[in-house]
Each structure stands twice: as C-alpha cells, then as structure tokens.
N, C-alpha and C positions, 0 to 999 in steps of 0.2 A: 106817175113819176114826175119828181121838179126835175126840171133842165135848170140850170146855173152859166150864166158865163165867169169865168174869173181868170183870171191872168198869174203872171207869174208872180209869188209872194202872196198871193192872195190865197186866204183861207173859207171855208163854211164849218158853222160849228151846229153840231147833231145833238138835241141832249144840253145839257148840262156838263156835258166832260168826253166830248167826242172833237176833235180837230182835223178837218182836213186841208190840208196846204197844199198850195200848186209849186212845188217846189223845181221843175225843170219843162220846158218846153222846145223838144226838136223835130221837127218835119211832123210826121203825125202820129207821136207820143208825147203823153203825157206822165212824166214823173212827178206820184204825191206823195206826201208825208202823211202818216195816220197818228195822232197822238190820242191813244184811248186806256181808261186804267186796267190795268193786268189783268182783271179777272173778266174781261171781255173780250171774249178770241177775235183778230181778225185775219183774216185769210181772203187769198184769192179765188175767184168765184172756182174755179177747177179747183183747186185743191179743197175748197167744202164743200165738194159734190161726192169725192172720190172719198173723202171722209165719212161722211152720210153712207156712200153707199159702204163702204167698209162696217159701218155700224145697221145696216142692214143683213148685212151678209152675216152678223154676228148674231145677229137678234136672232134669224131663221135658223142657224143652225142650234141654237139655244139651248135650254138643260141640259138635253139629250147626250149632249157633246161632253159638258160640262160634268154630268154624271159615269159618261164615260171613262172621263179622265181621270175621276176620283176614284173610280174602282180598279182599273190598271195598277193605282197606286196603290193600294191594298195589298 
C-alpha cells in the first residue's frame, strides 16, 4: 500500500485520468474529490462489497432461477 501525505487542495493522480483531491479537512475526516471517466465505477469500499455480494448472490442462484421465470411465463 503507498501512504501519501497531502493537504488540503492537494491532489494524487492514479493512471492517466484518475484525480484525487483533498478537498476538506475537519477533526478526523477527510473530504475527497474523485475525478475518474464514466465508465470507471467508483464507490465506497461498503457499497462494492455489498454489490459484489449482490452479484454473488445472483450468480448462485443462477439459471435455475432464471429458467424458472421463463417457464411461469409461458
């Protein structure tokens, strides 16, 4: 893992076309900015965990499910 120090206004850039800015600092948070192009999700580490596992949880129940559905409709 890099550790960084940088301050407020201060940026690291990731890539080619990744930006991250330290855009507010109070007591002990930190507010950043992410400037990344569109077709590159970013999210908080919880929220693409719980996505992952969502697409877990989809995987396993898999055709089956899916074949289910299809025949109901029938």
């Amino acid at each position: 893992m890099l550790v960084l120090s940088r301050q407020r206004d201060e940026s690291i850039i990731i890539g080619d076309n990744i930006v991250i800015t330290v855009v507010d600092i109070r007591g002990d948070k930190v507010r950043l900015g992410i400037q990344a192009p569109s077709e590159i999700p970013v999210h908080r580490k919880e929220v693409y965990e719980a996505i992952q596992r969502e697409k877990e949880r989809k995987a396993a129940e898999g055709p089956a499910t899916d074949a289910a559905a299809g025949e109901s409709k029938k």
